[in-house]
N, C-alpha and C positions, 0 to 999 in steps of 0.2 A: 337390184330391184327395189331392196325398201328405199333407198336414196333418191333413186327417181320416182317412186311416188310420192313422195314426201314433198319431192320440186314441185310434182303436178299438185298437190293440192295447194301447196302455196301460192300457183299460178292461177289456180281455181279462184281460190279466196282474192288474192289483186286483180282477179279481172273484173270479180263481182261484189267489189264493197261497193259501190256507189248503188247498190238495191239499196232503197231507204225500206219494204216490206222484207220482215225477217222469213217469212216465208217462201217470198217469191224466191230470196236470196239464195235460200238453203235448196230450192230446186235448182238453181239456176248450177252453183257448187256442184249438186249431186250428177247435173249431165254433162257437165265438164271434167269431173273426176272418173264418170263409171260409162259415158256413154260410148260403146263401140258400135262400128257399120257392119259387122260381121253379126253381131247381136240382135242389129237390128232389123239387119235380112231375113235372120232364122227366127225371130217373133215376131215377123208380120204378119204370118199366116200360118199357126201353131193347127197340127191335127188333132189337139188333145188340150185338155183344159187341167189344171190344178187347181183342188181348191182345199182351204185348211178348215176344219171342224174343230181347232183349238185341242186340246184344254186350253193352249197360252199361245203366240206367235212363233213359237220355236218351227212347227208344219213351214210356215209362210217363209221364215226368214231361211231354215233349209234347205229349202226349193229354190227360193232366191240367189244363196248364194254359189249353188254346185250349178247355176244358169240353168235349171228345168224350168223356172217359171220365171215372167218377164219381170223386171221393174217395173215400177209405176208410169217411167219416162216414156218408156213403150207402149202404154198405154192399158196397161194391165187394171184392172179392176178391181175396189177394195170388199171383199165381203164380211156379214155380219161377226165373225168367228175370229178373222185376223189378227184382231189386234185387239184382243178383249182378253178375258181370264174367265171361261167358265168351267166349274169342275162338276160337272153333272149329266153323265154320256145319255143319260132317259131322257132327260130336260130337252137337249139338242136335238135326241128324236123328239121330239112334242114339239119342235117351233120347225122341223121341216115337214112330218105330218101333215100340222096345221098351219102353214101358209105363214109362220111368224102374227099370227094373229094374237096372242097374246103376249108380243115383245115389251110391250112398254107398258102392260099395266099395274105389274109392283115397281115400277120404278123411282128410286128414291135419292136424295141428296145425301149423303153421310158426311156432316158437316166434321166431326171429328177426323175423318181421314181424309177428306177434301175429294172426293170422288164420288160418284153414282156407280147405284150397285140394282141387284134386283133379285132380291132373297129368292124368289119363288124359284126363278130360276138358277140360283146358287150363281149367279155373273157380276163378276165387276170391270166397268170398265176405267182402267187407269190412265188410261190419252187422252180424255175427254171431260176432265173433269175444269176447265174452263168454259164451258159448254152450258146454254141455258138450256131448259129444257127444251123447247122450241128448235134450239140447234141441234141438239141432241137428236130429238125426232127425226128432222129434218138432214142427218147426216146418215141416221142408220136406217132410215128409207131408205136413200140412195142405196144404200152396201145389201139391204134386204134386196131391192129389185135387181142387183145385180148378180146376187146367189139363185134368184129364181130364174132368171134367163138364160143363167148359166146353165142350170140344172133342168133346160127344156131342150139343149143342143143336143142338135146328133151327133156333134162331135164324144171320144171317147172321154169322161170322166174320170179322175184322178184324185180320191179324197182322201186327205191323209188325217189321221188323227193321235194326238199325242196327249197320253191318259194323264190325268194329277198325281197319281198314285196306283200303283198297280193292285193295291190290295183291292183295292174298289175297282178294276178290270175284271169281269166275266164273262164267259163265253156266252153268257143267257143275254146279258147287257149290249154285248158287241152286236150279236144276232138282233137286238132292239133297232139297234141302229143302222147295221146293215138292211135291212126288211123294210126300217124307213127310206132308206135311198132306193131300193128296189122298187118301191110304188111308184115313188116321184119320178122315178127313170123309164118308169113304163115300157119296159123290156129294152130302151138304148143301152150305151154299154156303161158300162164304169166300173173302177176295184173298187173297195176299202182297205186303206192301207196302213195299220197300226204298227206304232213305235212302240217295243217294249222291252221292259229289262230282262225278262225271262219270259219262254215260251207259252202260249199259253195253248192246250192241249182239247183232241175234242172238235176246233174249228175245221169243219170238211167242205164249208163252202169255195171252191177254187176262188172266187173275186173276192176274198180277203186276204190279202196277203200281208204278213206280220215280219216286223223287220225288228231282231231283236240288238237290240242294241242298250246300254244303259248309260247315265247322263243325269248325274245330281245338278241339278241349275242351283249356283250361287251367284252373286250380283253381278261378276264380273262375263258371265256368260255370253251375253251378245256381242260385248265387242270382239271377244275371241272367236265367236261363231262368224262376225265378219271380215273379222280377221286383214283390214285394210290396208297394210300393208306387207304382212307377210310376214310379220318377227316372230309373231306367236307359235309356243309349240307347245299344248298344252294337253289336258286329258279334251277341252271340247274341242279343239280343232282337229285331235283323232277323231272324238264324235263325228263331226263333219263329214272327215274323210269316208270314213270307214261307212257309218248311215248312210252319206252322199252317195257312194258305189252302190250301194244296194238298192236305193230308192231311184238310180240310174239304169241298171240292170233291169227293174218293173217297167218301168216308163218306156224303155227304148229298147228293151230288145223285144 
C-alpha cells in the first residue's frame, strides 16, 4: 500500500506541474491523490453537518480524516474556527451569541511573529498571515457566513471542540458554550462534542457528549494525523484511531 501511494502521488505531481498557479496546483494534486467516487456519493447529500469550534484544527482535520466530514474538493465549507488557534471557550461563546459582530475589531498585525491575532478574543490566526487586512476581512466573512447557515439548518449539528488545556475546561464554561449553540439552534438538533484528557464530571446535559481521549500535539502531529501513506505508527495515529471510533460511534450510530 505505501508503495502504491507513493506511485500515485508522483502521478499526481507529473500530471500537474505544468499549473504555473501554486495554488491551483496544490488543489489540482490533492483531487487526484484523495479523490474517490465512493466519497463522493456519500457526501453529496450528507444528513448531518460537522463543524469545529477549535481550540486549533485538530476537530476539522479529525473528522477529516476517519471521512465523517467532506474535503474541501467536495465541496465542504471553511468555517471561522478551522483553521485558527483560539484558546478562550467564553470568547467563542461571545462571537456565536453575537453574530460575530465583534470578530474584527481588536484585530492587529504582530509584526514580530508575522501573523494577525486578536487579543480580545485570545485568537491567532497562523494561515493568514500573508493576508491584507482587506483580505483578511474578506476571507473570514466568507467562513463567518458559512458558520451562520450552517447553524440555521435543520439538518442535525455536530460540533466538536477541542480544549487548549484542560485545566482551563469546566463544566460551568462548557455549559457557556453549550447554552450558546442552544439559542442559536432554536430547539433544531445538535451535540457538543468535547475532546478530553480526562473525564470531566457533573455534565448531565445528554447533547454533550465528551470523548476522553489524550494527545500532547508536538510539531510533527499533523502529518501523522494524516498519515498519507500509511507508515506511521505513532502515539497520534492511535489518537486517530481510537478518538476516530468514538467520534464514529456519536455520529452514526
Amino acid at each position: 500500500m505505501y508503495f502504491l501511494l507513493k506511485f500515485k502521488k508522483i502521478i499526481s505531481k507529473l500530471l500537474t506541474c505544468w499549473i504555473l498557479s501554486k495554488k491551483a496546483r496544490k488543489n489540482a494534486r490533492n483531487f487526484l491523490f484523495y479523490f474517490s467516487l465512493a466519497d463522493y456519493i456519500r457526501f453529496k447529500k450528507p444528513n448531518f453537518y460537522i463543524v469545529s469550534l477549535g481550540h486549533n484544527c485538530l476537530p476539522r482535520v479529525l473528522a477529516t480524516v476517519v471521512k465523517l466530514k467532506p474535503r474541501k474538493m467536495y465541496g465542504e465549507k471553511t468555517c471561522p474556527f478551522d483553521l485558527s488557534l483560539n484558546f478562550d471557550i467564553n470568547k467563542i461563546a461571545e462571537l456565536i451569541n453575537n453574530n460575530f459582530e465583534n470578530f474584527f475589531d481588536n484585530l492587529e498585525f504582530n509584526e514580530t511573529d508575522k501573523r494577525w491575532e486578536n487579543k480580545y478574543l485570545n485568537s491567532i490566526y497562523v494561515h493568514d498571515s500573508k493576508l491584507s487586512r482587506k483580505q483578511f476581512q474578506v476571507r473570514y466573512s466568507k467562513r463567518i457566513n458559512n458558520f451562520l447557515n450552517i447553524i440555521n439548518s435543520d439538518k442535525i449539528i455536530y460540533f466538536i471542540y477541542y480544549p487548549h488545556s484542560n485545566e482551563s475546561l469546566t463544566k460551568e464554561n462548557i455549559l457557556t458554550l453549550y447554552n450558546a449553540l442552544f439559542k442559536r439552534r432554536n430547539n433544531k438538533p445538535f451535540k457538543l462534542i468535547i475532546i478530553v484528557p480526562e473525564f470531566i464530571n457533573d455534565i448531565n446535559e445528554q447533547n454533550i457528549c465528551q470523548i476522553v481521549e489524550s494527545c500532547d500535539l508536538e510539531p510533527d502531529w499533523l502529518n501523522a494525523f494524516i498519515n498519507e501513506y500509511g507508515e506511521i505508527n505513532n502515539k497520534y495515529t492511535q489518537f486517530v484511531q481510537q478518538a476516530g471510533n468514538k467520534l464514529k460511534n456519536i455520529i452514526l450510530n
